[in-house]
Structures are given as structure tokens and as C-alpha cells.
RODO-2510 file (C-alpha; in nm, 4 decimals, decimal comma):
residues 470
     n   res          X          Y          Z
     1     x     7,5870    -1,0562    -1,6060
     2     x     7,3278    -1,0827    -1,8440
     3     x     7,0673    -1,2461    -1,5490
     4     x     7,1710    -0,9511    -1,3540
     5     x     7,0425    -0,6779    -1,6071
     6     x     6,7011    -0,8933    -1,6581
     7     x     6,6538    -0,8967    -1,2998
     8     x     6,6825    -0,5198    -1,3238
     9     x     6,4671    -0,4506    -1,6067
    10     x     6,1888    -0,6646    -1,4414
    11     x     6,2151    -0,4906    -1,1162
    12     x     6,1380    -0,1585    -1,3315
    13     x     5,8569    -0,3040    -1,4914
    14     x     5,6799    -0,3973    -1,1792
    15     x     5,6927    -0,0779    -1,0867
    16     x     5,5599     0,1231    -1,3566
    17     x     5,2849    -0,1443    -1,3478
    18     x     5,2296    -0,0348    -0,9452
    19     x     5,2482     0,2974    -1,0128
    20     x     4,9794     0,2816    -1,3390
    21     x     4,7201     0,0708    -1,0807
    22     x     4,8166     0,3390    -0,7763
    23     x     4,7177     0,6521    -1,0412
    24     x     4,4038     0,4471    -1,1780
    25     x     4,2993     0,4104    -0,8252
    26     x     4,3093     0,7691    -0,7144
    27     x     4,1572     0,8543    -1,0875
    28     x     3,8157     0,5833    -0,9457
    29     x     3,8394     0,7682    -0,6384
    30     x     3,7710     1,1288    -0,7130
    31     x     3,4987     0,9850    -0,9410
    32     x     3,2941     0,7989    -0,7455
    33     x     3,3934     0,9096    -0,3696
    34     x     3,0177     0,8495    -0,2827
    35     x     3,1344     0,4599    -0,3363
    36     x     3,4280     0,4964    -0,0555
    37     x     3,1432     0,6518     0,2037
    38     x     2,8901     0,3903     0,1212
    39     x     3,1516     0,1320     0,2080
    40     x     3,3015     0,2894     0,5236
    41     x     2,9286     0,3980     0,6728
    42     x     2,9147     0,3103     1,0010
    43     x     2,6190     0,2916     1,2558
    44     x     2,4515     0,6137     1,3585
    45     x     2,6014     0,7497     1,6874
    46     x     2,2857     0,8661     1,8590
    47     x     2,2024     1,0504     2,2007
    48     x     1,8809     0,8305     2,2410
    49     x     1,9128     0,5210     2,4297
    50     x     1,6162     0,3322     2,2228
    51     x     1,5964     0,3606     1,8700
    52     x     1,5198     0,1774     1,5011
    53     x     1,5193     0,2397     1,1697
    54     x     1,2499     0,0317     0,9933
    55     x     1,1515    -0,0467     0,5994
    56     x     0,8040    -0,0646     0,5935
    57     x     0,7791    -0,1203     0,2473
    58     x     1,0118    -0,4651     0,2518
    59     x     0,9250    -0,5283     0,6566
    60     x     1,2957    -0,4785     0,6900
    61     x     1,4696    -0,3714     1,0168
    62     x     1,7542    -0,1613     0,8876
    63     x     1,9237    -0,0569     1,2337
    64     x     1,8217    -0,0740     1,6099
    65     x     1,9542    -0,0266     1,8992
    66     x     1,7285    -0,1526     2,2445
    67     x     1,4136    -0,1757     2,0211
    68     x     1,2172    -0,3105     2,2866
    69     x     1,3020    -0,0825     2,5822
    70     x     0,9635     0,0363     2,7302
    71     x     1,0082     0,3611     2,7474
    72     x     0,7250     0,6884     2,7581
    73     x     0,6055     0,7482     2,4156
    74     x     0,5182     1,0964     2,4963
    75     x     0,3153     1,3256     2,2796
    76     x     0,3464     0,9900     1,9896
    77     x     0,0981     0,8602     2,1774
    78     x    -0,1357     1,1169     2,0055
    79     x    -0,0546     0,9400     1,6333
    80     x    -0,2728     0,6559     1,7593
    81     x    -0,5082     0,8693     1,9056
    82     x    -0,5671     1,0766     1,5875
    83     x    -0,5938     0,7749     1,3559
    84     x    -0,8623     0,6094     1,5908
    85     x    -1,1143     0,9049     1,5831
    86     x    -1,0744     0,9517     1,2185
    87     x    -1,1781     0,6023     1,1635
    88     x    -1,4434     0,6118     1,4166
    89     x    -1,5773     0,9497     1,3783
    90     x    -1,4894     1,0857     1,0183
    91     x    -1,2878     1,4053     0,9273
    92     x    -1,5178     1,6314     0,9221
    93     x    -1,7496     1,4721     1,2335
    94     x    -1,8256     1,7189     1,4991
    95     x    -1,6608     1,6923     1,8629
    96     x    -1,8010     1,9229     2,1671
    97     x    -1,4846     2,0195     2,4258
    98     x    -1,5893     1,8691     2,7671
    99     x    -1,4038     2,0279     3,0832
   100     x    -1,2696     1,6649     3,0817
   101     x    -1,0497     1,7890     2,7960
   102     x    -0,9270     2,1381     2,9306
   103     x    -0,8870     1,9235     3,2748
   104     x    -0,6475     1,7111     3,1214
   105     x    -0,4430     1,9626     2,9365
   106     x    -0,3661     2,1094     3,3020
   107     x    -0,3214     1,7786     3,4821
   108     x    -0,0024     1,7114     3,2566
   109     x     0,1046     2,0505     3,3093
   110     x     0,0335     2,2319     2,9910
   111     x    -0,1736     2,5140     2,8767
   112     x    -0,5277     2,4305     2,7276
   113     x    -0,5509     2,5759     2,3867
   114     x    -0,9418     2,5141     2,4012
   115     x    -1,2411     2,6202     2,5802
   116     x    -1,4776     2,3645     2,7012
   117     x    -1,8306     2,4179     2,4885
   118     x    -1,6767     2,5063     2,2091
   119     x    -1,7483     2,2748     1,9112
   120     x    -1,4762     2,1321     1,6791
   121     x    -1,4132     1,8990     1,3717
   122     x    -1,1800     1,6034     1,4269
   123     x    -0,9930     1,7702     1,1263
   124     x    -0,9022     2,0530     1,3824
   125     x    -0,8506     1,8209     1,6372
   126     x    -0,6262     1,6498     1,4375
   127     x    -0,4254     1,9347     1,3147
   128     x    -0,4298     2,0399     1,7126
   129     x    -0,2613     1,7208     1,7773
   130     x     0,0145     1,6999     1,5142
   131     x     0,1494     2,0719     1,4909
   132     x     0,1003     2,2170     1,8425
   133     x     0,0545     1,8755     2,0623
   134     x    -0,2028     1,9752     2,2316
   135     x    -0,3025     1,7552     2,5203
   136     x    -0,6838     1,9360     2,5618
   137     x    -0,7358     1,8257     2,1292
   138     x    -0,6823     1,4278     2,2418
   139     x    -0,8430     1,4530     2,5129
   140     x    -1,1658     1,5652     2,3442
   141     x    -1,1032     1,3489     2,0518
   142     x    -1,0997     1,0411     2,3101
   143     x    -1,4045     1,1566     2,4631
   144     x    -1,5863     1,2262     2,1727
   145     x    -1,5239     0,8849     2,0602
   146     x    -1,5659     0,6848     2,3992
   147     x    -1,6888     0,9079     2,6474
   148     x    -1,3940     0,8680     2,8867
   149     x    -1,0221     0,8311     2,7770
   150     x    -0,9770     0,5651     3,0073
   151     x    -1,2285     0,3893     2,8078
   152     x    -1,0532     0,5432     2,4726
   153     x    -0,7697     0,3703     2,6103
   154     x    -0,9050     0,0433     2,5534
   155     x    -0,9533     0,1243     2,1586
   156     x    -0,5920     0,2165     2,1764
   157     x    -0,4452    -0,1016     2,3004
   158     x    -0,6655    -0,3279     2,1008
   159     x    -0,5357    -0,1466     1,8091
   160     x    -0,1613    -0,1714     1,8891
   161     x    -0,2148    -0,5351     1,9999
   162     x    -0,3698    -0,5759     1,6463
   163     x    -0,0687    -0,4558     1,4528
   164     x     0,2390    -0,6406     1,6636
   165     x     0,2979    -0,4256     1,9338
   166     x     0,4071    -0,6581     2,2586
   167     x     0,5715    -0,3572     2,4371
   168     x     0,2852    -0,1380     2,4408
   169     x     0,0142     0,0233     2,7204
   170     x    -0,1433     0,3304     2,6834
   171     x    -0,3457     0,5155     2,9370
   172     x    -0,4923     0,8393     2,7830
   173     x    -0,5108     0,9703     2,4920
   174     x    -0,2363     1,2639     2,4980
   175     x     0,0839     1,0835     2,6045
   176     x     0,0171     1,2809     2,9636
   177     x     0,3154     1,0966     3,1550
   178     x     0,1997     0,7812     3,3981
   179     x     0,2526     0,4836     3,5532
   180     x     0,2012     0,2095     3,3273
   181     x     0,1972     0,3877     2,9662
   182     x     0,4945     0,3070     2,7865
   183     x     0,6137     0,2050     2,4069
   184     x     0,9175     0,0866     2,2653
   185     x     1,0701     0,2061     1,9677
   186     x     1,0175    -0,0857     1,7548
   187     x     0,5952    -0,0656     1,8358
   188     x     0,6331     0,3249     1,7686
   189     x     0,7260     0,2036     1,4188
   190     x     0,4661    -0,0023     1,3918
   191     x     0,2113     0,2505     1,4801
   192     x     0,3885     0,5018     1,2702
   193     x     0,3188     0,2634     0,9898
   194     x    -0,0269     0,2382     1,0730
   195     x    -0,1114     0,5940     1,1148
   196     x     0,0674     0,7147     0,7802
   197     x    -0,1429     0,4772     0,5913
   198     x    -0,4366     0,6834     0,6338
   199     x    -0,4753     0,8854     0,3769
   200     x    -0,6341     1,1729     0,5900
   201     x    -0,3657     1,1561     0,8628
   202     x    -0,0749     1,1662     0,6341
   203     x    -0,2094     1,4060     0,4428
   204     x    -0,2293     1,6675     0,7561
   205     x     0,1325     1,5586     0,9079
   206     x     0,2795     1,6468     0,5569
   207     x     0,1370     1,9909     0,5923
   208     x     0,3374     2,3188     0,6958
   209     x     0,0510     2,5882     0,8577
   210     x    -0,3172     2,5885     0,9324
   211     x    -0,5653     2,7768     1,0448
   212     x    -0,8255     2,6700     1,2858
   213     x    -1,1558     2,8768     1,2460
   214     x    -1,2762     3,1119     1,5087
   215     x    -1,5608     2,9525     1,7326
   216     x    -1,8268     3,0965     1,9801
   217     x    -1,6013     3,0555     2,2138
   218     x    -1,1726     3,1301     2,1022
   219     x    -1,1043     3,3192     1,7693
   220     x    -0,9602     3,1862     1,5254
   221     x    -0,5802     3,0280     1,5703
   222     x    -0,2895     2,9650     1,3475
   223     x    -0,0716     2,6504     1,3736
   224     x     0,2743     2,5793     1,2527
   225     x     0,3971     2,2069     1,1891
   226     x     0,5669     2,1263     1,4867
   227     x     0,7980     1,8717     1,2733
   228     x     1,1113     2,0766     1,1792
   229     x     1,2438     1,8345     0,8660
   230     x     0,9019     1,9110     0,6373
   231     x     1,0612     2,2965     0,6194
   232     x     1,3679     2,3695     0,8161
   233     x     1,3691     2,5985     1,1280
   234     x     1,4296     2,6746     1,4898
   235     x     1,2801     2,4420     1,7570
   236     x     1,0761     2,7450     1,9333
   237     x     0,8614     2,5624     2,1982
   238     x     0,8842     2,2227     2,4274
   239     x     0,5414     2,1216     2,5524
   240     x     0,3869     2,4515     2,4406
   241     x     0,6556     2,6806     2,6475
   242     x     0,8745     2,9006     2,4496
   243     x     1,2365     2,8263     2,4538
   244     x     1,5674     3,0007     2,3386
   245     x     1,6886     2,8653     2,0485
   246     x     1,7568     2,5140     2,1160
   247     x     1,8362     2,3603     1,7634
   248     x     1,8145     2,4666     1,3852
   249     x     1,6735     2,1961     1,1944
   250     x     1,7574     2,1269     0,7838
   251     x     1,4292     2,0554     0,5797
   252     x     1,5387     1,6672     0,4513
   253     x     1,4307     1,5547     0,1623
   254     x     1,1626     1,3189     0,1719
   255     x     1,0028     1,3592     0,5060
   256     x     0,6401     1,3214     0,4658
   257     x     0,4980     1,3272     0,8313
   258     x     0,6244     1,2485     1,1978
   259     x     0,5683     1,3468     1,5307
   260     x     0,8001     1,4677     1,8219
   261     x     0,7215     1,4082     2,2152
   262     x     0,8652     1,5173     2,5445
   263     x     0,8265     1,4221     2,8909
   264     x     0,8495     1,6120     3,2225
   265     x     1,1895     1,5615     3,2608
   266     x     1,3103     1,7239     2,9676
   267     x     1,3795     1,3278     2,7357
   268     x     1,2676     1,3479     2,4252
   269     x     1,1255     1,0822     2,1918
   270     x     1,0606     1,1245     1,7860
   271     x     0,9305     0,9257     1,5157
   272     x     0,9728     1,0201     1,1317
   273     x     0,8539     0,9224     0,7895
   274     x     1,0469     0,9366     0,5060
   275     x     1,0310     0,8120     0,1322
   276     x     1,3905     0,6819    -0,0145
   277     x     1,3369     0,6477    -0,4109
   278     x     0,9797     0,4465    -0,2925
   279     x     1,1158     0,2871     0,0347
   280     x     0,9047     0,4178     0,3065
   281     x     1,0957     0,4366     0,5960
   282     x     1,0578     0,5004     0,9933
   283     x     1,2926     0,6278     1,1676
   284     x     1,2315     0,6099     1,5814
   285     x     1,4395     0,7628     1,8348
   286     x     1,3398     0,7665     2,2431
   287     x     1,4815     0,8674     2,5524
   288     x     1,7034     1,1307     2,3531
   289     x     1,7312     1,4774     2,4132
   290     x     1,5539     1,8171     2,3244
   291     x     1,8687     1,9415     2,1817
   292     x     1,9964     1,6182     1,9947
   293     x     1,6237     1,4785     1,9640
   294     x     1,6577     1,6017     1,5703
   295     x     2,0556     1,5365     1,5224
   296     x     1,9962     1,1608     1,6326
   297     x     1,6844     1,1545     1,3536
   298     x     1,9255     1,2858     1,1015
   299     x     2,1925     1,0654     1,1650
   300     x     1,9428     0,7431     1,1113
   301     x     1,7833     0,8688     0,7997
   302     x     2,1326     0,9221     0,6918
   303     x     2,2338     0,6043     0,7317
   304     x     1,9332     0,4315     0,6051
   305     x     1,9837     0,6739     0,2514
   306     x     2,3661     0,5135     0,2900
   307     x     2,2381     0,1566     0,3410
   308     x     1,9184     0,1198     0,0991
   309     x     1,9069     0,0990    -0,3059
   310     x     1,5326     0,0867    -0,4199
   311     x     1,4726    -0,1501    -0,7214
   312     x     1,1546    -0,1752    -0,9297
   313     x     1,0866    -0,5189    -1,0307
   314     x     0,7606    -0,4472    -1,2075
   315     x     0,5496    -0,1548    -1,2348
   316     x     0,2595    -0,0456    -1,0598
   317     x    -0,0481    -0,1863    -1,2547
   318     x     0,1339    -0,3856    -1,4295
   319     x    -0,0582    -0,7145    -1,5968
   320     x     0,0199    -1,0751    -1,4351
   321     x    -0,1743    -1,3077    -1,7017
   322     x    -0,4867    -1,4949    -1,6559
   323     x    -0,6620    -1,6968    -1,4433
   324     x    -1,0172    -1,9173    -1,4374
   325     x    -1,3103    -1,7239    -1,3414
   326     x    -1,6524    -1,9159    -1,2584
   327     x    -1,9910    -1,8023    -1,2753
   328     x    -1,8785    -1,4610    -1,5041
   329     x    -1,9698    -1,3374    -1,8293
   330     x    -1,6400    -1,4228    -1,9184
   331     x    -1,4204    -1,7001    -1,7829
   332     x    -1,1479    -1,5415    -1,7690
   333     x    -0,9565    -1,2400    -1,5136
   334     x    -0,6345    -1,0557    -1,5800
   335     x    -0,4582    -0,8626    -1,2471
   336     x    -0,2423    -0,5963    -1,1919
   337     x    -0,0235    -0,4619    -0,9512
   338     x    -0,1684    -0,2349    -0,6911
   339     x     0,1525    -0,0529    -0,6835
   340     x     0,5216    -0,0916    -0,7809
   341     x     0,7036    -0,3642    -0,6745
   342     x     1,0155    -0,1629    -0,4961
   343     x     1,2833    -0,3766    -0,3195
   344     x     1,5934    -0,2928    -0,1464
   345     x     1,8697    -0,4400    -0,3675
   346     x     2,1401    -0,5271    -0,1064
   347     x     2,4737    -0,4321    -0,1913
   348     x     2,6686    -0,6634    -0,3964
   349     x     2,3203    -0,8796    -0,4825
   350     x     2,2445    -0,8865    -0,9045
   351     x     1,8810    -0,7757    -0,9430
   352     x     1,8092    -1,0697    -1,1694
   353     x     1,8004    -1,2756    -0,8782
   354     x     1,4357    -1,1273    -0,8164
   355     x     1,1642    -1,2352    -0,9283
   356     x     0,7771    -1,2399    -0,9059
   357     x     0,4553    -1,4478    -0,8728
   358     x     0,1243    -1,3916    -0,9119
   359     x    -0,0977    -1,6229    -0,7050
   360     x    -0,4442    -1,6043    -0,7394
   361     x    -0,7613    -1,6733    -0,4919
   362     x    -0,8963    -2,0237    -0,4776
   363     x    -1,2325    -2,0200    -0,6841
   364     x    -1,2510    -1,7057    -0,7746
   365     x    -1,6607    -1,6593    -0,8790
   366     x    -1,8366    -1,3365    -1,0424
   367     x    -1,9341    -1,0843    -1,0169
   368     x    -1,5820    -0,9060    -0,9668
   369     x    -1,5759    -0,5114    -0,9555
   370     x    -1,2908    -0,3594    -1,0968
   371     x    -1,0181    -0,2898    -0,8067
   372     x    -1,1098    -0,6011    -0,6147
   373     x    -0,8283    -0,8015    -0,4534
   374     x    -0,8316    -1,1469    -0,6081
   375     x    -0,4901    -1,2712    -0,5117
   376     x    -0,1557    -1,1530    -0,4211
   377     x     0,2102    -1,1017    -0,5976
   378     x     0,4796    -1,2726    -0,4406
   379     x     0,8614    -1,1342    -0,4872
   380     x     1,1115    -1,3692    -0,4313
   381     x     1,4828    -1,2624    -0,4132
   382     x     1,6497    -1,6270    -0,5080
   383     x     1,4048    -1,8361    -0,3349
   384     x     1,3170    -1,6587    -0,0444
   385     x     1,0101    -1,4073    -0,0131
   386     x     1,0976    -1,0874     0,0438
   387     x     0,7691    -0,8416    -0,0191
   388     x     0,4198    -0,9389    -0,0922
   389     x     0,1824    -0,6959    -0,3052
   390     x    -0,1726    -0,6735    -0,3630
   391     x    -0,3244    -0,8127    -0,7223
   392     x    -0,6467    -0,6553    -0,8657
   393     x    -0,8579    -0,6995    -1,0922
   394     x    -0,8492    -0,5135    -1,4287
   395     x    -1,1706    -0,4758    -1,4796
   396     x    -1,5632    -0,5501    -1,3611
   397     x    -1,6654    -0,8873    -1,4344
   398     x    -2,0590    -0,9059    -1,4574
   399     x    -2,2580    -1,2299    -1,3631
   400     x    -2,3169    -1,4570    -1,6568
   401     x    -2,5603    -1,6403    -1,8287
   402     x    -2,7037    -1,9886    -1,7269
   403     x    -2,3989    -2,1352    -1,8298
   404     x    -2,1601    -1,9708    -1,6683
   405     x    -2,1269    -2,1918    -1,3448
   406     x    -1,9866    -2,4358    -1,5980
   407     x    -1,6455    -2,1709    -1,7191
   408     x    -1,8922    -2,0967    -2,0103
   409     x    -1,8836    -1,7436    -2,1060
   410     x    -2,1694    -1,5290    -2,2921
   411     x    -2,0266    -1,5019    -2,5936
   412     x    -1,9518    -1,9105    -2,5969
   413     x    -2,3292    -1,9146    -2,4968
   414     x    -2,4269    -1,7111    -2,7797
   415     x    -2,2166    -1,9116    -3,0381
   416     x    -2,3431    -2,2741    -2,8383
   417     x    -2,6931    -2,1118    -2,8931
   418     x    -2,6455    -1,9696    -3,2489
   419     x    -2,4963    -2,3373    -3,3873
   420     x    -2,7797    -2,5587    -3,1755
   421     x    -3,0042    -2,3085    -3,3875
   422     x    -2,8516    -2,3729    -3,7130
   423     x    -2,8259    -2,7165    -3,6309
   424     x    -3,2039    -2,7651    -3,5748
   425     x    -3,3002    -2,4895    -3,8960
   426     x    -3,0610    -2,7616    -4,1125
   427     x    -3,2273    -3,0599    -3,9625
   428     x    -3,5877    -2,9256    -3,9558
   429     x    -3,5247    -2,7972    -4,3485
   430     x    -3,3649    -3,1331    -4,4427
   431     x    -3,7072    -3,3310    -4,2869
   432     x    -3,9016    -3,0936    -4,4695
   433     x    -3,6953    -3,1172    -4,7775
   434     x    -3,7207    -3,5398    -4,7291
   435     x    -4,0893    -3,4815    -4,6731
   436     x    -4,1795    -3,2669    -4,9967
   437     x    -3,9324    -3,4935    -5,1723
   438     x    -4,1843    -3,7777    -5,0749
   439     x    -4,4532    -3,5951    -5,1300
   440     x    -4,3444    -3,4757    -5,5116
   441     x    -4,2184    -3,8811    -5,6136
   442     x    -4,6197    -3,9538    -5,4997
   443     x    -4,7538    -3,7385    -5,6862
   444     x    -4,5219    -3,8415    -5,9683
   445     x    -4,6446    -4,1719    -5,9494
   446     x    -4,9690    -4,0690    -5,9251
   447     x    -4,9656    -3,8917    -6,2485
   448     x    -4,7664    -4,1894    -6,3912
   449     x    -5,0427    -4,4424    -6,2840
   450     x    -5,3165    -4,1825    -6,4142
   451     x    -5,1147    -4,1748    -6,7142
   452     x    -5,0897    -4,5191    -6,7794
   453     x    -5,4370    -4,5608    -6,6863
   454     x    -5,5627    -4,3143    -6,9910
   455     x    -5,3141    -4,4410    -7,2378
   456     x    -5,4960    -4,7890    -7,1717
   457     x    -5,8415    -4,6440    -7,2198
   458     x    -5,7675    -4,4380    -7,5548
   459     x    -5,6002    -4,7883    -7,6447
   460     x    -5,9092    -5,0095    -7,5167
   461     x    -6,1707    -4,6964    -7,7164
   462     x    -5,9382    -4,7121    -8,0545
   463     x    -6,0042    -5,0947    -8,0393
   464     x    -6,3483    -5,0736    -8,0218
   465     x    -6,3767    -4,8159    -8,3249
   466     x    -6,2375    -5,0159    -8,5521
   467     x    -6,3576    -5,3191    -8,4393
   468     x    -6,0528    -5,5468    -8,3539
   469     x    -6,0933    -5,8392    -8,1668
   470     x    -5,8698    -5,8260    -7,8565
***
């Protein structure tokens, strides 16, 4: 009887425990449901069949899906194009439209927005290329470059062979749809990357509106950013023709720069930069849709905000000790970090387990100007490398003396001079001391001698006065 009713009263308490740890649960839960969605996010449902989302920042492939699908690149082809004739020509250089431009506008069946003759800066160009696409401002950039885009074209796949891309072949300048120019969404990243680290060319695609002034030969024209995230807005045009209202577009947060495309049949393609807490990421989608071109973007960015968590292990310019310096005025150089070092800290990892490195150049010599790279920072999550990050130098470090090729500084020449100095005043005023001392006992015994000599003569004359015998 007794077991019975202890039976029973345990039963009772194991369920007022269940029901505290059932409450406390629902309590964590409308706390923290942002917890619960980070754990249940699943992979972005997207329209496009090619796509990626890539970490530049940590090299990190977040999502993909048939990265290396060649597939037309469309009007993204002109990111490559623009970052080319900035480097070759300058911002503010001076391009002449050739009929070759306007031609090529009209060959991919689009309106020419310039007038051959008329003379433009590659910063209009530029601005041409990322807000309104236009196929007539690549063209002239790749002439005014090369002379021909087909030999522009060359430039361009050098480039994208320089920086990874295997699934790459461009053909003009414009992303004019032909046989044998293609991309893939993980190159598209890549070239993203590369573009958007110009400061010029970011700079522009982060803009909203400009204004291209009149020439001889147009007057003056007003652009709108074509990429919908920077502000928010109604997709108004495809490939320059007006449409009804095809999709309203949310500014997101973070978007600095991107560029859309479309090819004749109506398949999209995009590419988008955006900045997660110092994570620069790239989000790629092709072979989409003008209606879900900007929903499949979304969805990615989404899920890389879900799946990242930034983590500063050390600031930007942040000191990393000292290392030997040869030839310098002084011997030694301090470096510091050319910018933050920001990580993804994966879910569930401790953020002690990162850590960094400074390695320094081999032989590092003078003179060193104030900036320069003289090593790198390696951070290591356990013991794997996960991010690498410039080192500079603190501060200009002049040529030394004649003793510097030896680690010996100016200021250790000046003290090795200064004591050799005092060494030789000490040794040259204790000869000279020696010397005079010499001098002084001769001359002492000189007088001594002359002394004892007159003492003998008064002696010898007092003798002789009074007569003595000797």
C-alpha cells in the first residue's frame, strides 16, 4: 500500500517537472524565434537554373546550384567591359562614338542611345553601361580602347583567365547574344569580385541617378540605376523597351552595386553585391526569369544573411610586432592590418578557436614607404587557414647610414661614433697627461740636479773663504 502511493506521488512529480521544461521552452521560443528560423533555413528555391552565392571576403562558396553551366552572361558582360577601359583609359579619358558603336547597338536589336561623332568620357560610358545597359556605350568603350571589339575581346578573356574563370568566352563587349560567348555563374562571381574592387566602378554601381551632359551632337540625358535593390521600385524597361509593370522590387539593405542582363528570349541573368556586417558577398543568378530574376536574388541574399555571422578577430590597422629591417635608419618595422580581419563564425564553432599570424617578407631592406606591403596576416580557424590579409608598414623607413647593411641603426651609429670619440679624447688626454707628467718629473730633476749642483758650489766657495783644507 504504501509502494503504491510512492509510485503515485512520483508519477506527479514527473509531470510537473515536464510541464515546467514544456512552459520554459515556449518562454525561449517567443524570445529568440530568429534562433528556430536560423535552424530550420533551408536552401533558396530559385527560378534560375544556374546560380551561387559566394563570400568573397573568406573565398567561401555559401550555396550553388550548376555553378559551372555555360550559360549567356548577357548585359554582365558589360562589368568586365567597364572595369577594362577604366584601367586602360582613366575616368575621365576621352572616347569618340564610331558608327561601329551605334552599329552594334542595332545589330543586337536595341536602340542606340548615342550618336556617332559625339565625344564622351569613359565616366559616361560607364554610367551608360551600368544604369541603362546600353550596348552603343561598350561598344565605344571597346573601341576606344582596342580599336575593334573583337580585338577588345581578347583583353576580356585574358582578364577572366587571369582571375579563375575556366567557363568563360566573350565575344564583344556588350553581352550582344552569340555563338560562343558564354559564363557560368561561379566566373560571374569572380568577375563581380573583380569589378567591385575598383574603386571608380563601385563607386558608380552604388549610385541612384545621373546626368550625362549635353554634347554637339544629343542633349543632355538623365539615367536611373537600372539595379532595383540600391532604392526599391518597379522594373520599367527590358533591353531598353518599356514594359508593364513586371515586378516591384524592396531596396535591401546592403546592396552596394550589381548588374542585371537579358537575352533575346526573354532569360534573365543577375549578379549582386552586398555587405553582411563586413562579409562581402555575391550573389549570381542565370537563366532565370524577368519576372522572378529579382525574387530568386532575394531569396539567396536571404539565405546567405540566415547562414553567415561576421566575426572580427583583430582590427583594421591593428599592430602585429616587429620584425628585422636591413639597410634602414632603424632596424626595426612594425605592421598593421590593411583592414579588419572579418570571418564567418560557423554556427556552433567558439571564436577562440581563431587565431592570427603575421608573417613577414624574407629580407626585408630600406627604404620602406609607409603603406608598403611587407608581409601578410594569416587567420587560422584551429589549424586550418581560412583568410589571408595584407600587412603594412606603419611608417616610412629612410635609408641608413654606412652601417646600416649590418642591422645597425643611426642612432646606434651615433652612440658607436660618440663612445669611439670619447674613447680616443680619454686615450689621447691620458698620453698627453703621461707625456706632461714626464715632462714635469724632468724638469724636476733638472732643478734637483741644478740644485744640488749650487748647494755644492756655495759649499766648495764657503771653503775657500775661510780657508779649510778639504
Amino acid at each position: 500500500m504504501r509502494t503504491d502511493f510512492l509510485k503515485e506521488k512520483i508519477k506527479k512529480s514527473e509531470k510537473k517537472i515536464l510541464f515546467i521544461y514544456v512552459i520554459l521552452a515556449l518562454v525561449l521560443v517567443s524570445v529568440n524565434p530568429a534562433a528556430i528560423t536560423y535552424a530550420t533555413s533551408s536552401e533558396p528555391d530559385i527560378v534560375g537554373t544556374s546560380a551561387i552565392i559566394y563570400c568573397a571576403t573568406t573565398d567561401e562558396i555559401i550555396w550553388q546550384k550548376n555553378p559551372h553551366d555555360e550559360l549567356n552572361p548577357a548585359s554582365i558582360t558589360k562589368l568586365m567591359t567597364c572595369l577594362i577601359a577604366i584601367e586602360k583609359l582613366g575616368i575621365e579619358g576621352k572616347v569618340t562614338v564610331t558608327s561601329e558603336a551605334v552599329q552594334s547597338a542595332i545589330r543586337g536589336n536595341t536602340k542606340p542611345i548615342m550618336t556617332a561623332g559625339e565625344e564622351l568620357t569613359v565616366k559616361d560610358l560607364v554610367y551608360e553601361c551600368l544604369f541603362v545597359s546600353a550596348n552603343d556605350a561598350a561598344a565605344a568603350l571597346a573601341v576606344g580602347v582596342s580599336g575593334s571589339e573583337a580585338e577588345f575581346a581578347k583583353l576580356m578573356n585574358e582578364r577572366a583567365s587571369a582571375i579563375g574563370c575556366t567557363h568563360t568566352n566573350f565575344q564583344n563587349a556588350s553581352g550582344i547574344q552569340v555563338e560562343e560567348q558564354y559564363s557560368c555563374a561561379f566566373d560571374v562571381a569572380q568577375i563581380a569580385k573583380e569589378a567591385f574592387s575598383n574603386k571608380e566602378l563601385r563607386k558608380i554601381a552604388g549610385e541612384l541617378t545621373y546626368t550625362v551632359d549635353a554634347t554637339d551632337k544629343s542633349q543632355a540625358r538623365d539615367l536611373e540605376n537600372g539595379n532595383l535593390f540600391l532604392s526599391g521600385g518597379v522594373v520599367k524597361y527590358v533591353n531598353g523597351t518599356p514594359v508593364p509593370n513586371v515586378a516591384e522590387v524592396k531596396k535591401y539593405l546592403g546592396v552596394f552595386g550589381g548588374k542585371t542582363g537579358t537575352t533575346r528570349d526573354r532569360k534573365a541573368t543577375m549578379v549582386v553585391g552586398c555587405d553582411f556586417d563586413g562579409l562581402e558577398v555575391y550573389a549570381v543568378v542565370m537563366n532565370s526569369d524577368v519576372k522572378n530574376r529579382y525574387v530568386d536574388i532575394e531569396k539567396e541574399l536571404n539565405y546567405a544573411k540566415e547562414n553567415l555571422s561576421s566575426y572580427e578577430v583583430f582590427d583594421k590597422g591593428q599592430l602585429f610586432g616587429k620584425e628585422k629591417i636591413k639597410g634602414g635608419a632603424t632596424n626595426r618595422i612594425e605592421g598593421v592590418a590593411a583592414e579588419a580581419g572579418i570571418v564567418n563564425l560557423p554556427e556552433g564553432v567558439s571564436a577562440s578557436l581563431f587565431t592570427a599570424e603575421a608573417v613577414y617578407d624574407e629580407n626585408l631592406t630600406a627604404p620602406i614607404k609607409k603603406g608598403q606591403k611587407i608581409g601578410v596576416i594569416q587567420i587560422y580557424m584551429a589549424d586550418d587557414p581560412v583568410r589571408t590579409i595584407d600587412l603594412l608598414a606603419s611608417k616610412d623607413i629612410e635609408e641608413g647610414w654606412f652601417l646600416s647593411p649590418f642591422g645597425i641603426t643611426n642612432l646606434q651609429t651615433i652612440i658607436i661614433i660618440a663612445v669611439l670619440a670619447l674613447t680616443a679624447v680619454f686615450f689621447i688626454t691620458v698620453a698627453a697627461l703621461r707625456v706632461s707628467n714626464r715632462r714635469k718629473r724632468a724638469a724636476a730633476r733638472k732643478d734637483k740636479l741644478r740644485k744640488l749642483a749650487m748647494d755644492e758650489m756655495e759649499r766648495e766657495y764657503d771653503y775657500r773663504q775661510r780657508n779649510w783644507p778639504y
